[in-house]
LUMMARBA-917507 format. One line per field, with one value per residue: residue in three letters; x, y, z of N, C-alpha, C in turn. Coordinates in nm, 2 decimals. Example, Ala and Ser with C-alpha at 12.3 -4.5 7.8 and 13.67 -1.06 7.14 Angstrom:
type: ALA | SER $
n_u: 1.32 | 1.28 $
n_v: -0.57 | -0.22 $
n_w: 0.78 | 0.71 $
ca_u: 1.23 | 1.37 $
ca_v: -0.45 | -0.11 $
ca_w: 0.78 | 0.71 $
c_u: 1.32 | 1.29 $
c_v: -0.33 | 0.00 $
c_w: 0.78 | 0.79 $
// end
This chain:
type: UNK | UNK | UNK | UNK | UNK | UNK | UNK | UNK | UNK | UNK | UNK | UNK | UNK | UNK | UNK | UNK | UNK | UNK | UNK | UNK | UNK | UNK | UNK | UNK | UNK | UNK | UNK | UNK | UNK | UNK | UNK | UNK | UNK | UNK | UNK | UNK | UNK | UNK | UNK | UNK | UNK | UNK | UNK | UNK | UNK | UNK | UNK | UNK | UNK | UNK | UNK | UNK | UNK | UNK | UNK | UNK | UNK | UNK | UNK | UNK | UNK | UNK | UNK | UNK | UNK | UNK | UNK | UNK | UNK | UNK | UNK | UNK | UNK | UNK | UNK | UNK | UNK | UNK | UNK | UNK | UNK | UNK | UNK | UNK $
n_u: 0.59 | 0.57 | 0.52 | 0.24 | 0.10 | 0.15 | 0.00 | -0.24 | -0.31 | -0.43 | -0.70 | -0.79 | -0.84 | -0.87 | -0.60 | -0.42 | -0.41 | -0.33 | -0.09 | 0.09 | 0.07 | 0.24 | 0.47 | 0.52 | 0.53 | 0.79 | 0.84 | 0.80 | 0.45 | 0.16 | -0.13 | -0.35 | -0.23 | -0.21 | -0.45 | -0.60 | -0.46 | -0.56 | -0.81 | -0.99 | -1.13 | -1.03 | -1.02 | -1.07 | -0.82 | -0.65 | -0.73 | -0.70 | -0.41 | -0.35 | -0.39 | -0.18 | 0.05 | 0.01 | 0.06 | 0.29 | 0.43 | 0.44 | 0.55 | 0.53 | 0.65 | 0.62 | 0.33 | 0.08 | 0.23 | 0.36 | 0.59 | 0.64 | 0.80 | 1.03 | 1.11 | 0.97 | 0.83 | 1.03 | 1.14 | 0.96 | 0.94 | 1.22 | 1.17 | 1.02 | 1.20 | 1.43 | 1.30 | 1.24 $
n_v: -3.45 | -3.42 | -3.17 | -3.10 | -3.26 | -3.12 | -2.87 | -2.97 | -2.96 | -2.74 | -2.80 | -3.00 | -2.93 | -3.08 | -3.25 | -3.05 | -2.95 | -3.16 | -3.18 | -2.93 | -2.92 | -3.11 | -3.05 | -2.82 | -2.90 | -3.07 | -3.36 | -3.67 | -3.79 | -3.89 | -4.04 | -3.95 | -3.77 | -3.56 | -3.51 | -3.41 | -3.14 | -3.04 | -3.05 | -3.22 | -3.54 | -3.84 | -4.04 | -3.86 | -3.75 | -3.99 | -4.06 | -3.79 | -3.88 | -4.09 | -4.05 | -3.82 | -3.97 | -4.16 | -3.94 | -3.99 | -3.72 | -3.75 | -3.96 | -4.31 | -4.39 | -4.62 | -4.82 | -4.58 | -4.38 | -4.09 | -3.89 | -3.61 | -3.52 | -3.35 | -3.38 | -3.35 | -3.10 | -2.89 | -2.97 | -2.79 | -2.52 | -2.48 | -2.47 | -2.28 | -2.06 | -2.06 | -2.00 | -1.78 $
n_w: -0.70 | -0.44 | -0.37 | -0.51 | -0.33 | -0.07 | -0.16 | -0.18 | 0.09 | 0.19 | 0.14 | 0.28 | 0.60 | 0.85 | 0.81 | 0.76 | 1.01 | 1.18 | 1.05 | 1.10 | 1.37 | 1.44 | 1.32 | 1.46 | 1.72 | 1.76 | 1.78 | 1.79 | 1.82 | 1.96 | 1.87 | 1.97 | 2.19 | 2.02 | 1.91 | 2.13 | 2.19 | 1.95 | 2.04 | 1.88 | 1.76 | 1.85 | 1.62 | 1.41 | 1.39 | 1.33 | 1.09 | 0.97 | 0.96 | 0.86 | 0.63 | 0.56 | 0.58 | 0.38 | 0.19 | 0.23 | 0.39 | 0.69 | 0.94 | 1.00 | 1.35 | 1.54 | 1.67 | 1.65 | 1.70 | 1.53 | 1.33 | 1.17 | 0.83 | 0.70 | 0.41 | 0.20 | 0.27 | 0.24 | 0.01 | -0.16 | -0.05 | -0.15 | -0.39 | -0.44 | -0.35 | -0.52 | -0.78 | -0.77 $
ca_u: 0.47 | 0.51 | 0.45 | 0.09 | 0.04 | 0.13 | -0.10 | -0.36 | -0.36 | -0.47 | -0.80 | -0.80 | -0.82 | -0.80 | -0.46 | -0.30 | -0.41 | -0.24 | 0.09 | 0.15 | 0.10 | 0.37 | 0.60 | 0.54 | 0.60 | 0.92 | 0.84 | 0.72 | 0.35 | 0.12 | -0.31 | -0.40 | -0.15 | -0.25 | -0.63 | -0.60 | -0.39 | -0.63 | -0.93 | -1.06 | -1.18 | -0.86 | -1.08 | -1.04 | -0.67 | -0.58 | -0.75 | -0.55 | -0.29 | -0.35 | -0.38 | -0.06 | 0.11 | -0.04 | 0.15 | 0.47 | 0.41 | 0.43 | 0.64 | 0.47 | 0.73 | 0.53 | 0.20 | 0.01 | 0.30 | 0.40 | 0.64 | 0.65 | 0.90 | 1.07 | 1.20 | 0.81 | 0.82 | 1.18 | 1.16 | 0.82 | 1.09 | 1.33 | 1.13 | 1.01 | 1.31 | 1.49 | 1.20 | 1.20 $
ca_v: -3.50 | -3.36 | -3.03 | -3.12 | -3.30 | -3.03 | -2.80 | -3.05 | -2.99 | -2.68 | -2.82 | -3.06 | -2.89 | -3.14 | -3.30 | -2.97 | -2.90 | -3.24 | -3.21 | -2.83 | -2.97 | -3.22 | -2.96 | -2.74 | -2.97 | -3.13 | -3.45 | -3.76 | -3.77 | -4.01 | -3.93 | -3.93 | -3.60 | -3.45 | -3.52 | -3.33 | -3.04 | -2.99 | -3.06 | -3.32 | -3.67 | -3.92 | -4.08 | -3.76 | -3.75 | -4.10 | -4.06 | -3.74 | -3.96 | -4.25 | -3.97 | -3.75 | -4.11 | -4.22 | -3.87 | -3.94 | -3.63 | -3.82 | -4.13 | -4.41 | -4.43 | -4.74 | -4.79 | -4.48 | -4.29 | -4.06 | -3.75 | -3.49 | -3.56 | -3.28 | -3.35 | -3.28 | -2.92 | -2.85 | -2.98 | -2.67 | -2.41 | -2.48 | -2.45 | -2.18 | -1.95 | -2.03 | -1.97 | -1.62 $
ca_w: -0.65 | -0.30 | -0.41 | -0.53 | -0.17 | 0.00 | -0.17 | -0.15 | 0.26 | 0.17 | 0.11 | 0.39 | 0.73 | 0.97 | 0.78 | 0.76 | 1.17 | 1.22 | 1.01 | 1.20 | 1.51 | 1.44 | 1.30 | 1.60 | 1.87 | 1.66 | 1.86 | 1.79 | 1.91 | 1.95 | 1.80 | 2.17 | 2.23 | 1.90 | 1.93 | 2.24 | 2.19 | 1.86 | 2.03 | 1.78 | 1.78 | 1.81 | 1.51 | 1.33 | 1.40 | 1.30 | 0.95 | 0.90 | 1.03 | 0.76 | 0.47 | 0.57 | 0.60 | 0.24 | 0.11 | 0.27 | 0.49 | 0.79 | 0.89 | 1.17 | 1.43 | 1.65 | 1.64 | 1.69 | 1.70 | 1.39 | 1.31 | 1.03 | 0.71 | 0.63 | 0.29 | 0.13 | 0.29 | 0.18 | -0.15 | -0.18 | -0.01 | -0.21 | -0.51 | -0.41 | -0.31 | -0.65 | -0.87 | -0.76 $
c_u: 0.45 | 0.52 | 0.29 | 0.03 | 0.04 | 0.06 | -0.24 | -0.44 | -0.43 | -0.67 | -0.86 | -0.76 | -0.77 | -0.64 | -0.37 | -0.29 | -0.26 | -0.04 | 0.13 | 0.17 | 0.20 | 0.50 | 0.64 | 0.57 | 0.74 | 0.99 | 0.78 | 0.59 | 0.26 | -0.10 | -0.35 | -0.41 | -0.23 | -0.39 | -0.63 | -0.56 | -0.46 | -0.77 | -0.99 | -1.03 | -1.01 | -0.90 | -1.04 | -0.88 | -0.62 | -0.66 | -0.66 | -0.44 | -0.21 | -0.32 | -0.21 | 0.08 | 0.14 | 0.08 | 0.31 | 0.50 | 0.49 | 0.49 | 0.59 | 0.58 | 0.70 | 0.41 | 0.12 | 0.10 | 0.37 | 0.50 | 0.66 | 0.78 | 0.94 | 1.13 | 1.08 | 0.85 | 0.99 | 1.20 | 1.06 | 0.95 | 1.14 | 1.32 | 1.12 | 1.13 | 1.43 | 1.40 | 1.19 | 1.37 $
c_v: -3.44 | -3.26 | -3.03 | -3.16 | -3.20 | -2.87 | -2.86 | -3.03 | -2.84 | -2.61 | -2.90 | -3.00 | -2.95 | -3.24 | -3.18 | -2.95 | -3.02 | -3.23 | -3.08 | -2.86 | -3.07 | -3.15 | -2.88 | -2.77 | -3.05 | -3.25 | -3.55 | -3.76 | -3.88 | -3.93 | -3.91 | -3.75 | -3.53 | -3.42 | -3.36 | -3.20 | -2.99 | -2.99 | -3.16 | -3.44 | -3.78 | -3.96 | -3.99 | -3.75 | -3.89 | -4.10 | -3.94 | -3.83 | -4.02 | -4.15 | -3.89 | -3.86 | -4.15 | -4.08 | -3.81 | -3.81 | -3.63 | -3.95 | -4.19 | -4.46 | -4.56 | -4.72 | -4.71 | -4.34 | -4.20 | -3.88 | -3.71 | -3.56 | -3.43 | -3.25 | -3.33 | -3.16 | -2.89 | -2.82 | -2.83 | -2.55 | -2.43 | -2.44 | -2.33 | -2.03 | -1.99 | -2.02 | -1.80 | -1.53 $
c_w: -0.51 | -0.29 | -0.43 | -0.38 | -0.12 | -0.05 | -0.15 | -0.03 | 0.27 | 0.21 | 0.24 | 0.59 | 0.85 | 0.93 | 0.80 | 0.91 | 1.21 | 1.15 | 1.09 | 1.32 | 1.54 | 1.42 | 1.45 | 1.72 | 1.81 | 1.74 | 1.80 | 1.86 | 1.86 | 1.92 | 1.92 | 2.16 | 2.10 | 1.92 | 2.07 | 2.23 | 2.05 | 1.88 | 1.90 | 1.84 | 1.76 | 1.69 | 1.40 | 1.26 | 1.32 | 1.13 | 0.92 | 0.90 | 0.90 | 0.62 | 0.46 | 0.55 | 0.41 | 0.12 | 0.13 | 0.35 | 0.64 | 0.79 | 1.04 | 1.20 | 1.47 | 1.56 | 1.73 | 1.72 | 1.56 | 1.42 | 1.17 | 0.95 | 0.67 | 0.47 | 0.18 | 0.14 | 0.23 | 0.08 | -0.19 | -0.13 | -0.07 | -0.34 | -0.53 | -0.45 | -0.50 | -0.78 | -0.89 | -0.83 $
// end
């Protein structure tokens, strides 16, 4: 299943902006920081937020605070690299 999600974000721009920018600062961050450093609406951010969240993507530290899930992307790498 989180193979299909993570093709999904494909499709969704401001979810994929948000889950990179979570990967790339490899920080907990709060929609404030992200809104900002993406230029977008915190509004914008906290619905990526709630969707990236909904596909296990993302895990909510606090409230308002969220970091990336690596075991989605891994499991896609992994697939990946032994498929070939």
């Amino acid at each position: 299943m989180a193979v299909e999600e993570l093709d999904a974000l494909s499709r969704a721009d401001s979810q994929r902006e948000v889950f990179f920018c979570l990967i790339e600062n490899e920080a907990p961050m709060t929609s404030q920081e992200i809104a900002e450093i993406l230029d977008l609406s915190v509004n914008a951010v906290n619905i990526a937020l709630f969707n990236l969240n909904k596909k296990n993507l993302v895990e909510r530290i606090s409230r308002g605070v969220y970091k990336f899930r690596l075991g989605p992307v891994l499991v896609m790498l992994l697939r990946d690299y032994f498929s070939e």
